[in-house]
C-alpha positions in Angstrom: -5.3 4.2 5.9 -2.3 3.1 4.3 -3.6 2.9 0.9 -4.7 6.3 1.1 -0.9 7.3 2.4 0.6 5.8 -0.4 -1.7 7.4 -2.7 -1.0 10.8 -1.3 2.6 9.9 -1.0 2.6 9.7 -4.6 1.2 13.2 -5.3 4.1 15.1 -3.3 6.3 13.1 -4.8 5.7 12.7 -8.6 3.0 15.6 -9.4 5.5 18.3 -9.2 3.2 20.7 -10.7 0.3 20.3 -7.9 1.1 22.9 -5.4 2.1 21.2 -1.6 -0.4 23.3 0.1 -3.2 21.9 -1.8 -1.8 18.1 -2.2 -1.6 18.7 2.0 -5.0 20.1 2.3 -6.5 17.3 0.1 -4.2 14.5 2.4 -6.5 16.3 5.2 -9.7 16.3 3.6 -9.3 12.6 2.2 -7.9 11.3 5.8 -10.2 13.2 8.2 -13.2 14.1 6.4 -15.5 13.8 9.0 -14.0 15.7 10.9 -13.7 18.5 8.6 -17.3 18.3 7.3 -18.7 18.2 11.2 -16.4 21.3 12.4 -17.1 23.3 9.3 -20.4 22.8 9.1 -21.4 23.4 12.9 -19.5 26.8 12.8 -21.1 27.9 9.8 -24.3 26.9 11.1 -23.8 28.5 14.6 -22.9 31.7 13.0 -25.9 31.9 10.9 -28.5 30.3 13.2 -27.7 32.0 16.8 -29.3 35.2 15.7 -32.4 33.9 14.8 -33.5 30.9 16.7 -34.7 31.3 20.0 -32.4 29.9 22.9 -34.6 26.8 23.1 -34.8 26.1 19.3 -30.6 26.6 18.9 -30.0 24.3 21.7 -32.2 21.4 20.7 -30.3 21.8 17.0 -26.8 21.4 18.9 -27.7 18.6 21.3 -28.9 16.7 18.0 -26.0 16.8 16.3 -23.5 16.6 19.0 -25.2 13.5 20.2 -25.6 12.0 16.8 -21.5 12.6 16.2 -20.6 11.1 19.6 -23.1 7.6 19.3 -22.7 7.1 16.0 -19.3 7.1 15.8 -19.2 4.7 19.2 -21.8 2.2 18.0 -21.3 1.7 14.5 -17.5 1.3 15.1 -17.9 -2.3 16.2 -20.0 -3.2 13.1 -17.4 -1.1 10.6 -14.6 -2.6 11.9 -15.9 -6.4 11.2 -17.5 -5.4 7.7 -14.3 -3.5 6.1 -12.3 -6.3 6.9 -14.3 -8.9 5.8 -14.2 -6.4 3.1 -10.2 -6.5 2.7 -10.3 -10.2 2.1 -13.0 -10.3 -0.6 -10.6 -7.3 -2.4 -7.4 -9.6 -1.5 -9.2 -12.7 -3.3 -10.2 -10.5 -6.0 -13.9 -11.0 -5.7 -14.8 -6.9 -5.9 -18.0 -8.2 -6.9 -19.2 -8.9 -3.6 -18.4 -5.9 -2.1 -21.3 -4.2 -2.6 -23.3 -7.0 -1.0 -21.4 -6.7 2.0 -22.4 -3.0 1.9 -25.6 -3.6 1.5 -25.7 -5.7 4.2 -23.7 -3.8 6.9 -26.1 -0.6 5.7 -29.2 -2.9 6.9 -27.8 -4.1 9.8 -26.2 -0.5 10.7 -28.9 1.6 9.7 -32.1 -0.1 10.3 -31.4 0.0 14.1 -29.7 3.6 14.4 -32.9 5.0 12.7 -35.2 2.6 15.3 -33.2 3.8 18.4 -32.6 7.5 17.6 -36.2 8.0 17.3 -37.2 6.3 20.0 -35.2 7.9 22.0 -36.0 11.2 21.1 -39.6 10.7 21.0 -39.6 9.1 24.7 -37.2 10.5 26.7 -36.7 13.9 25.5 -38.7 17.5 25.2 -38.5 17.8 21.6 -40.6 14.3 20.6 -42.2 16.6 17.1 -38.0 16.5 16.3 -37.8 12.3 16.5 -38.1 11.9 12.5 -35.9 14.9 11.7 -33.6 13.4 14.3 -33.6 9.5 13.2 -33.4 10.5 9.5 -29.7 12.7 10.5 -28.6 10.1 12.8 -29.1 7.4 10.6 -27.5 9.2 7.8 -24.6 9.8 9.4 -23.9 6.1 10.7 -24.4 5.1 6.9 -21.6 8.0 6.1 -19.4 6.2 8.2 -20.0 3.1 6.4 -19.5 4.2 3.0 -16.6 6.2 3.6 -14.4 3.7 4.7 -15.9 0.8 1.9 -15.1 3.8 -1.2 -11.6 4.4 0.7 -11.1 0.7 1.0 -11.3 1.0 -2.9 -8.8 3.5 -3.0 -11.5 6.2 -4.6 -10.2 8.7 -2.7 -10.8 11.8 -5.3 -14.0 10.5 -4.6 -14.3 11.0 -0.8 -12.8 14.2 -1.3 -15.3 15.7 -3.6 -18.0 13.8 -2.0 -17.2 15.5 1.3 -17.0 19.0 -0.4 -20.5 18.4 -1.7 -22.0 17.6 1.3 -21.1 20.3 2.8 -21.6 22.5 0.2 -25.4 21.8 0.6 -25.5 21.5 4.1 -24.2 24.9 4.9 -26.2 26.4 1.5 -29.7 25.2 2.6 -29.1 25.9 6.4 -28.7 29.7 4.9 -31.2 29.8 2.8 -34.1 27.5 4.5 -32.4 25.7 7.5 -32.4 29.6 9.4 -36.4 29.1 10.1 -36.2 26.6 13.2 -34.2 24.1 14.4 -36.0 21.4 12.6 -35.2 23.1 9.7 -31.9 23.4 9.9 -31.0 19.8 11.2 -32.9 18.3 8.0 -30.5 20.9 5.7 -27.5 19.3 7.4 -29.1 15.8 7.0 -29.3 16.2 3.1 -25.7 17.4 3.4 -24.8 14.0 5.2 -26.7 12.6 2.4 -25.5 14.2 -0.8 -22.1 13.2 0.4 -23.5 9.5 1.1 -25.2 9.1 -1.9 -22.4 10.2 -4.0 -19.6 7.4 -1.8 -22.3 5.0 -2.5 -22.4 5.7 -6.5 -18.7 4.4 -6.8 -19.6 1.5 -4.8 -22.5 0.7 -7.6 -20.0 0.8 -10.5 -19.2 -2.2 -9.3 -19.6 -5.4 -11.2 -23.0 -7.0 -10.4 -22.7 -9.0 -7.2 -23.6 -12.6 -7.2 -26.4 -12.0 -4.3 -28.0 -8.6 -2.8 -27.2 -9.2 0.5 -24.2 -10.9 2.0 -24.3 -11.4 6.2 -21.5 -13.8 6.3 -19.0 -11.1 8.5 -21.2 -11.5 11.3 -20.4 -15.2 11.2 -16.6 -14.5 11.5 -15.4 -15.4 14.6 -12.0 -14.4 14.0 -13.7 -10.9 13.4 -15.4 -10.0 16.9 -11.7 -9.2 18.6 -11.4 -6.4 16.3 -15.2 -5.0 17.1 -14.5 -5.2 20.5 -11.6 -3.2 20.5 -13.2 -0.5 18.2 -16.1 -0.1 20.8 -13.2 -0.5 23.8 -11.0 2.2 21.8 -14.7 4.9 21.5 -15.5 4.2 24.7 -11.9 5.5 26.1 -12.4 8.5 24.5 -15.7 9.6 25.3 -16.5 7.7 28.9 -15.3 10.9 30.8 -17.0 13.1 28.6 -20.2 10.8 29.0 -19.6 10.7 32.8 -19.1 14.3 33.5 -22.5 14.6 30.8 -24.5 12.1 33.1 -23.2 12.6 36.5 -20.6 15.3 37.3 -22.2 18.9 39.2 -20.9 20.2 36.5 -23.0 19.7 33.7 -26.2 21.1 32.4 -29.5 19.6 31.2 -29.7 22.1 28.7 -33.0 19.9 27.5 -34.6 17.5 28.9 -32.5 14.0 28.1 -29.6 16.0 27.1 -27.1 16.7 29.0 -23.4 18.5 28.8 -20.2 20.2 30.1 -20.0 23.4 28.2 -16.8 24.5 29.0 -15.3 20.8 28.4 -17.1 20.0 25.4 -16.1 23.1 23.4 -12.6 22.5 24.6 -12.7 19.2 23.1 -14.0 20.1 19.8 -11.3 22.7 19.5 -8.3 20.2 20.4 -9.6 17.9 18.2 -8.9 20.3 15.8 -5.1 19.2 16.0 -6.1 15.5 14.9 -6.7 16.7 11.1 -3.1 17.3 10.3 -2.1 14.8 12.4 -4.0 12.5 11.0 -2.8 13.3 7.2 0.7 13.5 8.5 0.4 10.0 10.1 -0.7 8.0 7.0 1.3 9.9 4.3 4.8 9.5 6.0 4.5 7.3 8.6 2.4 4.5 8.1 3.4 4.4 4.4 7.1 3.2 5.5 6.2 1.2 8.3 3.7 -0.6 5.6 6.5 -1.0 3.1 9.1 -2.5 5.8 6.5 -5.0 7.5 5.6 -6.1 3.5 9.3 -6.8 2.6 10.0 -8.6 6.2 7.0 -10.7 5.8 8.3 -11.7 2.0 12.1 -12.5 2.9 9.8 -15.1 5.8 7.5 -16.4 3.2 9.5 -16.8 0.4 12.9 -18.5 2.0 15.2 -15.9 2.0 18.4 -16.2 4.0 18.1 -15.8 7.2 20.5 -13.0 7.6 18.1 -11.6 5.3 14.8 -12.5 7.4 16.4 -10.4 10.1 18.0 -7.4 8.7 14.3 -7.0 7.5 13.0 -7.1 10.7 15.1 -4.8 12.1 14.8 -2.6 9.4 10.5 -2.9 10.0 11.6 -2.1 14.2 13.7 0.6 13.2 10.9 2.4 11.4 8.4 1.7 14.0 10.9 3.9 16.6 11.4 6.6 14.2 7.7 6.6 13.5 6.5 7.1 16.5 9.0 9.7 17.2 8.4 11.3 14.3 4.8 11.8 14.7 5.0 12.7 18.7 7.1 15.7 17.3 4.9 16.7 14.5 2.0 16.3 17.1 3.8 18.4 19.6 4.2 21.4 17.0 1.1 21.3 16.2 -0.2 21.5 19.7 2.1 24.4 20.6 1.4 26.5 18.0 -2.6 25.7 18.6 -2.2 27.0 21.9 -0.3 29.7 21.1 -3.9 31.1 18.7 -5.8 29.5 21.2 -6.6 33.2 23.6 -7.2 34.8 20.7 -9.7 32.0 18.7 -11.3 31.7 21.8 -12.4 35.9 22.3 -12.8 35.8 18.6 -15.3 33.2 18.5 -17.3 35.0 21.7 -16.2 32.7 24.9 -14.8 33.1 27.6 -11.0 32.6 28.3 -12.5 30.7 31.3 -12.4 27.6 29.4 -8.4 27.8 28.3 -7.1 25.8 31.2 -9.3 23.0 30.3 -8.2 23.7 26.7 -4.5 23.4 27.1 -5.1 19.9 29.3 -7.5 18.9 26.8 -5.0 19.7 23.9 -2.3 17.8 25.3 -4.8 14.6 25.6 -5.5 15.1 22.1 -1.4 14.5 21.4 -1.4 11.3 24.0 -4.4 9.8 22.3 -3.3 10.1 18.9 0.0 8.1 19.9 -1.8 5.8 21.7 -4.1 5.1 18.3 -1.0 4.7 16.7 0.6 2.3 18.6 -2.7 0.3 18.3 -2.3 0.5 14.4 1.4 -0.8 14.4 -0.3 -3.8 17.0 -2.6 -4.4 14.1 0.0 -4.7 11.2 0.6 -7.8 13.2 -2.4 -9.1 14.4 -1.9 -8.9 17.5 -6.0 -8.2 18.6 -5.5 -9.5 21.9 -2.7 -7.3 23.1 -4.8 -4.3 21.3 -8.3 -5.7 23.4 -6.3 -5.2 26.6 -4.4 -1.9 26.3 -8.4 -0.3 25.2 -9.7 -2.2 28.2 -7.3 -1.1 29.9 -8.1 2.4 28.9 -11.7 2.5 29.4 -11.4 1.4 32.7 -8.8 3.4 34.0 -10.8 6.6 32.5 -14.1 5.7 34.1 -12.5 5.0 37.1 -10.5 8.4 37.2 -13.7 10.3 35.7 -15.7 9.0 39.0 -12.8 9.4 41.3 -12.8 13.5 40.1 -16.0 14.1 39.0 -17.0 16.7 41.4 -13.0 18.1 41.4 -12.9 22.1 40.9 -13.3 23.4 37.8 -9.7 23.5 37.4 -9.0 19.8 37.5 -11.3 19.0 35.0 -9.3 16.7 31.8 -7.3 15.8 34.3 -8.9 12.5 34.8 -8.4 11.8 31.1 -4.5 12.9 31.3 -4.0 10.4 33.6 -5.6 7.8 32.1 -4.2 8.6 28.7 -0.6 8.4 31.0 -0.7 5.3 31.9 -2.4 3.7 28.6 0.3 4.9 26.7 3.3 3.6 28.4 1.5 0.3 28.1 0.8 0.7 24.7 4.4 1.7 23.6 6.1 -1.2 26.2 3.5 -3.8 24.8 4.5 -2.4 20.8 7.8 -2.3 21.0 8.3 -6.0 22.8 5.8 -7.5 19.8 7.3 -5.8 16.8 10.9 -6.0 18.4 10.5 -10.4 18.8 8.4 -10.3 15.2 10.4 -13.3 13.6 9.5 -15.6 17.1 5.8 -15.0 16.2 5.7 -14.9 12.8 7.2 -18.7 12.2 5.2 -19.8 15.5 2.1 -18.6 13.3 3.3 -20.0 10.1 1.7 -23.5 8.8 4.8 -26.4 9.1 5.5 -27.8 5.4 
């Protein structure tokens, strides 16, 4: 992400002519796409599908794609995470020609299964079985779209993502209007081509790459040194969604709206709106704060390599702790404004969109979750800029646990307790997040020469 901060960075700072809004609404688009393209899209297709789809046809159409969002995103993690940094090395040794190899093979090893397991699930365990293909084909094209987006940004094509993203969802939201209105089959193959158009154009920059020495390279899955980082990309997913799944699953409080779906209205809508906040959080995060934090941990880690003084060595790594702080400070008040003036529209978004104000308790707990978790990711990224994968393996652990044991421990609490499970967990996580961050990066020189090869 910071590669796409500095590149944005750049744009408020040299193109004077480019107008801020639109430099900060591209910084959005470019650093939460997804997200964009998924709430968009599912608003404009709720709009124009509720009034003609039966109850049973619009709620098979939303447990699809909610589903698809939530698994993809938890199981392909793991695999992303070990490909795009195999990926980083290839790009770091100059060898761009393999990258599409390596795409090519994280696409078979990602897609082959997500298409197998979506349809067998949807053939065998739910009501809708004559939906399996239209199903597979949507949730295998959106684990791909995960793929490709972060190999193109790994490029630094970012104009790329952007459009690509505005295509897709272009199409999806056109042919949901124009053809996806006559059933729910219909419409969740319109938003499939969407997902495709946009993958299909992320993978055309990855193909003007020079011909790769072999079509399929596997060798990430071989990399040890790799499977640390999977395991806390699946440990990080799981945090976030194991109350949500367990509340789904188990709680009185959810609904088996179809047979093998289940959810928490009330909770899940809340969610989707406070993750709302995480867009121009997220933009905020890698233009001005990762950015600096990148640029002090590169000059620290050059005065060590390359024998400067040692009075030199440390006033770096001060300077790198200092920004670290400020970072974090910075971004827990950006994410505070943000929230506050969310909830602030939030009564009136709410009876605009046709619910209940039933649900804003839930969405003002949920809200502030969203602001702990995104501090919590953060201090997971500075962890990273250091390597420390242990330390980031045990804070996730810690908060998967801790949120599956707080889920259970309230999951038939009254209506008015529910996200409180999460708080908590969230709480606790991120006190040992920011202790564990700021006693690594503050003692950065002891384990940077204890890591360094003796000459």
């Amino acid at each position: 992400m910071a590669g796409i901060g500095f590149e944005l960075k750049r744009l408020f700072e040299v193109d004077q002519n480019f107008p801020p809004i639109l430099t900060a609404v591209k910084s959005m688009v470019i650093s939460s796409g997804p997200w964009i393209l998924a709430v968009v899209t599912v608003l404009c297709i709720q709009i124009m599908v509720r009034p003609v789809l039966d109850e049973r046809e619009y709620q098979s159409l939303l447990c699809i794609i909610v589903y698809s969002f939530v698994f993809s995103m938890i199981l392909t993690s793991p695999l992303i995470q070990m490909a795009i940094r195999y990926t980083s090395d290839i790009i770091y040794s100059r060898q761009e020609e393999d990258i599409l190899a390596v795409f090519l093979g994280a696409a078979l090893v990602i897609g082959a299964p997500s298409l197998a397991l979506s349809y067998w699930y949807v053939s065998t365990y739910t009501e809708i079985p004559e939906m399996a293909y239209s199903a597979s084909i949507f949730y295998a094209s959106l684990s791909l779209m995960w793929l490709a987006m972060v190999f193109v940004g790994a490029m630094r094509s970012y104009n790329v993502v952007t459009f690509s993203f505005l295509a897709g969802m272009i199409i999806a939201v056109t042919g949901t209007s124009f053809w996806g209105r006559t059933s729910a089959e219909a419409s969740i193959q319109s938003f499939a081509l969407g997902i495709q158009v946009t993958l299909f154009s992320l993978v055309a920059i990855l193909l003007r790459e020079k011909r790769p020495r072999k079509l399929l390279d596997f060798n990430w899955l071989g990399r040890l040194q790799l499977v640390p980082l999977a395991v806390s990309g699946l440990l990080f997913q799981l945090m976030i969604w194991s109350d949500k799944m367990i509340f789904w699953f188990f709680s009185t409080h959810s609904t088996e709206v179809l047979k093998g779906f289940f959810f928490f209205p009330e909770y899940d809508y809340a969610v989707f709106l406070a993750s709302l906040t995480i867009i121009p959080t997220t933009a905020y995060f890698s233009v001005f704060v990762e950015t600096e934090f990148a640029v002090a941990q590169r000059k620290f880690l050059d005065a060590a390599s390359y024998g400067e003084s040692l009075q030199s060595v440390q006033e770096h790594s001060v300077q790198t702790y200092n920004v670290f702080m400020k970072g974090i400070f910075r971004l827990f008040v950006f994410q505070c404004m943000i929230m506050l003036g969310f909830l602030v529209i939030c009564p009136y978004l709410i009876e605009n969109l046709g619910e209940g104000l039933i649900i804003l308790p839930i969405l003002k707990i949920t809200t502030l979750n969203v602001c702990i978790q995104t501090l919590i990711q953060a201090g997971t990224v500075f962890l990273y800029y250091f390597d420390f994968q242990k330390e980031v393996i045990l804070v996730t652990l810690l908060g998967f646990t801790l949120n599956c044991i707080f889920s259970f421990w309230m999951l038939n609490s009254p209506y008015e307790a529910t996200g409180y499970s999460y708080f908590l967990t969230l709480i606790i996580t991120l006190n040992v997040t920011i202790i564990t961050a700021v006693y690594k990066i503050s003692r950065m020189r002891f384990y940077t020469f204890m890591q360094a090869e003796l000459t």
